[in-house]
Each structure stands twice: as structure tokens, then as C-alpha cells.
C-alpha positions in Angstrom: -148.9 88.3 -32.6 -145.9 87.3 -30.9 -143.5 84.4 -30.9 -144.7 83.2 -27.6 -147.8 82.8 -29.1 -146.2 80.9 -32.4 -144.2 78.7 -30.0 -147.6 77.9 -28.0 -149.4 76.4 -31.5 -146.2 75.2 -32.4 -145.4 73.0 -29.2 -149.1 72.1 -29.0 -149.7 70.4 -32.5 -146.3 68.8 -31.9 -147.5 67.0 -29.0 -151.0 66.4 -30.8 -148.9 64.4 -33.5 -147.2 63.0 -31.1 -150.4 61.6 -29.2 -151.4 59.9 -33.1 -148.1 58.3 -34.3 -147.3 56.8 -30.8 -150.5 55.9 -30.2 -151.5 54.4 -33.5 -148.1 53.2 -34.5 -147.1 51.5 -31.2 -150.0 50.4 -29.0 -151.3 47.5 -29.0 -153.6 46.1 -31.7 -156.4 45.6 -29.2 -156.2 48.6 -27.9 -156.4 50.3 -31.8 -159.4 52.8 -32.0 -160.0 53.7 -28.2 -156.1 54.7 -27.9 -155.7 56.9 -30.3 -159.3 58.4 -29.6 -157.7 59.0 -26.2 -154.5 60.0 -26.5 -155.5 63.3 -29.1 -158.0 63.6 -26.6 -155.7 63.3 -23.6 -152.7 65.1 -25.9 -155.4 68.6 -26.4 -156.4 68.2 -23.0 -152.9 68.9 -21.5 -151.4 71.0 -23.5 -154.7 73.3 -23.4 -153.8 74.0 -19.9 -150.4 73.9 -20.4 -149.8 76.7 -23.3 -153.6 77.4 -23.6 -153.2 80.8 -21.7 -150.9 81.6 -24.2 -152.0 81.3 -27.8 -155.9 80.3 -26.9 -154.9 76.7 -27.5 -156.3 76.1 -31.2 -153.4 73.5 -32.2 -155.2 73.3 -35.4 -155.9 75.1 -38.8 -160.0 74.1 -38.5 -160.1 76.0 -35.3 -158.2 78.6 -36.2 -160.6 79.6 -39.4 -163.8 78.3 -37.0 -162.9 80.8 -34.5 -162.4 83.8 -36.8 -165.8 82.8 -38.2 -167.4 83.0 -34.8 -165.5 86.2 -34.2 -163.3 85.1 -31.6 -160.0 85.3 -33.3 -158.2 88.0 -35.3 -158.3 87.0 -39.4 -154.5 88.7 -39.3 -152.8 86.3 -36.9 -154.5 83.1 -39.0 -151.9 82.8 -41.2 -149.2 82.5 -38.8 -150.6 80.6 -36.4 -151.6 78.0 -39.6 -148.4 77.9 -40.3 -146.9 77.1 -37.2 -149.5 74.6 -36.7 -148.5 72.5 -39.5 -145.0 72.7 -39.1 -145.4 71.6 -35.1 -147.2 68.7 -37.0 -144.7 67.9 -39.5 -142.2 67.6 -37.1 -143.3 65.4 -34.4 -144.3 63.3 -37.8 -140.6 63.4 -39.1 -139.3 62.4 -35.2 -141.2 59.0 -35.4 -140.1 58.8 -39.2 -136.9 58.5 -37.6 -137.9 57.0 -34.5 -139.2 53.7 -37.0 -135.8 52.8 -38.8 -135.7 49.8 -41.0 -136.7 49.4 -44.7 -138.3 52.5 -46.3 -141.1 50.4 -47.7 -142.3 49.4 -43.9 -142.1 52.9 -42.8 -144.2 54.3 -45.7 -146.8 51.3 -45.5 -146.8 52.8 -41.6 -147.7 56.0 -42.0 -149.9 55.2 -44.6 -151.7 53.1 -42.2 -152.3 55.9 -39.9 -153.1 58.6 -43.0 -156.2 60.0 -43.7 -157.2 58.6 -46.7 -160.9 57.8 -48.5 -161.6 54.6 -50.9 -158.8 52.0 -50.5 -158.3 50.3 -46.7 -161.4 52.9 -45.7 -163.5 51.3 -47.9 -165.8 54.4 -47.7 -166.3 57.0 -50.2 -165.2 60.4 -50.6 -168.6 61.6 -50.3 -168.8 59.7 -46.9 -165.6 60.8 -45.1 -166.0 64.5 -46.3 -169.6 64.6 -45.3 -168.0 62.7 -41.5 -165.3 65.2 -41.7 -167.4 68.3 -42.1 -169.9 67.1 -39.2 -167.3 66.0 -36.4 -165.3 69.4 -37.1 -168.4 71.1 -37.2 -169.8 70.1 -33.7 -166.1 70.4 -32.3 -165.5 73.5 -32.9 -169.0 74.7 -31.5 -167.8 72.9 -28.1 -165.3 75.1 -28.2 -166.8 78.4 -28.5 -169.5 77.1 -26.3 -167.2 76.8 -23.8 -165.5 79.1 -24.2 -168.4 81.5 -23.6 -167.8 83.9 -20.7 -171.3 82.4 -19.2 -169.9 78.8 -19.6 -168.3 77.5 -16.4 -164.9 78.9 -16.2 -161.9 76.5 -16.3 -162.9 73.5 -17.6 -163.5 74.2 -21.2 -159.7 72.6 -21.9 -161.9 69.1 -20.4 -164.3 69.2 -22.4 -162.7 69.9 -25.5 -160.4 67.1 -25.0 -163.5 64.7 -24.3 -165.2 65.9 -26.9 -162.2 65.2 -29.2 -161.9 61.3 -28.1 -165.8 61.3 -29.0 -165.4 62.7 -32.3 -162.0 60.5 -33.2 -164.3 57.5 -32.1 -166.9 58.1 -34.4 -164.7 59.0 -37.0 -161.7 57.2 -37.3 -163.2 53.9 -39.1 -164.2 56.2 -41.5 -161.5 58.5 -42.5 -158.4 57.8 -39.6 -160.9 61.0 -38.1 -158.9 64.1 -39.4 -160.6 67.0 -37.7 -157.0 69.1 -38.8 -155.4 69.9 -41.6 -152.5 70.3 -39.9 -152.6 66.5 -38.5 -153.3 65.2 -42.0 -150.6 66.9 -43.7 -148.4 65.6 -41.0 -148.9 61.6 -41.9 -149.4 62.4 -45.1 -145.9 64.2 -46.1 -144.6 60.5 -45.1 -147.7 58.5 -46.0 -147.0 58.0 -49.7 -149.0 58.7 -53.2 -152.4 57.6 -51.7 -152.2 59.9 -48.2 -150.8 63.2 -50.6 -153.9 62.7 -53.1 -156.2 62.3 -50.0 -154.7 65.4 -48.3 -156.7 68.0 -50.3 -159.8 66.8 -48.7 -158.7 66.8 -45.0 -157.7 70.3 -45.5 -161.6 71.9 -47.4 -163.7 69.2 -45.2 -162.3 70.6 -41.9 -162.2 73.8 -42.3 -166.0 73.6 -43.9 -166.8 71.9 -40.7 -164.8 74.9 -38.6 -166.5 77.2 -40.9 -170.1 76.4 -39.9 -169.1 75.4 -36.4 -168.3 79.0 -35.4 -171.2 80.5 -37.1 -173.2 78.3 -35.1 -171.5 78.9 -32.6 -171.6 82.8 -32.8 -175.6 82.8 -33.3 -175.7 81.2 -30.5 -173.9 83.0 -28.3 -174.1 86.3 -29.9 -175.3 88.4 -26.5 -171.6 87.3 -25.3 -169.3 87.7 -28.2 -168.5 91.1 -27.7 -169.0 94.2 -30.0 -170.7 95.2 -32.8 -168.8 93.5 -35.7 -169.3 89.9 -33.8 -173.2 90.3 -33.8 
């Protein structure tokens, strides 16, 4: 694993993080749902091409642990790429910490706004934005190896990841804010307050569920093309 690699994850989740806070925190209010489902979208899409030749483009702790599931990642270089996932995250969170000035009450009560939380302003259960969480990450992360199959059609997986990704934050975000990454929840929530940190657990164990089964669908599926014996 090398830096390059670290950077790569890094710059991508950054710009990922990005994508939410501006989007959520400064559009306009009509625009609300459909611009943040876009810009991540939009955000994944780019830097996919961008760095995607790099590090594999995962940008995101779910993937990660899907894609050693489906045997298209190496379990060793998990941790570090996890880690400089959520610190990518954590920072672009902390530049529009910054970016907001004024009171610290209206900066929490922002970036609690854009948290992912259950119960409260959701007004759904935990039951209900696990179970979302676990299904959207689930069927992401099967586009992913799906298209990433050497018999899918070669450069345009980074497209339809990125679609897939405004789908899923469509579905998903007047349920739970749509987490689909650990490493995007843990962003909003180190500066989301009390009721983003006691949400946080679940947007790390739902995802990675979801990533989880994702791959192993994903791998029975395409098991001819996964490679050698240990990924059949």
C-alpha cells in the first residue's frame, strides 16, 4: 500500500464531504434533497476518474469491507485506507466548521441538521433507518462490483456509481440524511452535537452490513470473473 494510494482515499472522501456540507448547508432550500443527492453523486463521480486509477476509488469504509468481501480488495490494506477515509472526511467537515463562523450554538444546530441521526427530526425509527441503511449500501456496493466486472463495459463504471449514489441518497435521505459511509457520518457528526455522536454507532454497523452482503452478492454473481481460487 502506498501513500499515493492513502492520498487518493484521502483527497476523495474530502471532496465527498465537501459535496454534503456545501450542498446541504448552503443551497437553496428548494433545491434541499435533489442537491445533495447530486452533488455526492456528482462529487464520486469525478473524483472516480480523477484518483480512481489510483486507490480503486472506494472513498468509503462500506466499500472498503464490501469489496474485501467480494474478494476484490486485499483485507491488509483495509485498515489504512479506513483510516484515511475518515480523516479525508473529518477534515473537509472541520473546513466548513470554520467556513460557518458565528455563534457555536448555530453552527452545532447546522451540522446537526445535516447528521445522520434516527428518532428526533427523522421521525423514523432505528429499526427503519438501519434496515434503509443496510439495503441502499447493500445494492450500492453490488453496482460497484458489477461494474466493475471485467465483462461489464469498460470505463463507465465511475458513471454509474455516481448515478447510482444520487438514487440511493434520494431514497434515503428523508429517512436517515442517507449515510451509506461511515466515514461521511463520523464526519458531521464529530461537529453535530450529543444526538449525531449517539447516532454514529449505527451508521458505521448498518453500512458495513449492507457492504458486507453487497459484495457477497456481488461475488456469487460474478464468481467466473473474480479471479482465482480463494475468490470462488
Amino acid at each position: 500500500m502506498s501513500s499515493r494510494e492513502l492520498a487518493a482515499e484521502f483527497l476523495g472522501t474530502f471532496a465527498l464531504v465537501t459535496a454534503v456540507c456545501g450542498a446541504a448547508l448552503f443551497s437553496a432550500p428548494s433545491a434541499g434533497l435533489i442537491a445533495v443527492a447530486f452533488a455526492v453523486g456528482l462529487s464520486v463521480l469525478a473524483m472516480a476518474y480523477a484518483v480512481g486509477s489510483i486507490s480503486g476509488g472506494h472513498f468509503n469504509p462500506a466499500v472498503t469491507i464490501g469489496l474485501v468481501a467480494a474478494g476484490r480488495f486485499d483485507a491488509g490494506k483495509a485498515p489504512g485506507y479506513v483510516i484515511a477515509q475518515v480523516i479525508g472526511g473529518a477534515a473537509a467537515a472541520a473546513v466548513f466548521f470554520v467556513v460557518l463562523g458565528g455563534a457555536p450554538a448555530g453552527k452545532w444546530n447546522d451540522f446537526t441538521a445535516i447528521s445522520n441521526i434516527y428518532g428526533g427530526t427523522t421521525h423514523f425509527t432505528m429499526f427503519s433507518a438501519g434496515l434503509t441503511e443496510i439495503v441502499i449500501t447493500a445494492l450500492f456496493v453490488l453496482v460497484i462490483v458489477s461494474t466493475t466486472s471485467p465483462r461489464a463495459p469498460a470505463g463507465f463504471a465511475p458513471l454509474a456509481i455516481g448515478l447510482a449514489l444520487v438514487l440511493f441518497h434520494l431514497v434515503a435521505i428523508p429517512v436517515s440524511n442517507a449515510s451509506l459511509n461511515p466515514a461521511r457520518s463520523t464526519a458531521t457528526a464529530i461537529f453535530g452535537g450529543a444526538e449525531a455522536l449517539n447516532s454514529l454507532w449505527l451508521f458505521w454497523v448498518t453500512p458495513i452490513i449492507g457492504g458486507i452482503v453487497g459484495g457477497l452478492i456481488g461475488k456469487w454473481l460474478h464468481a467466473e470473473y473474480v479471479g482465482g481460487p480463494t475468490n470462488q
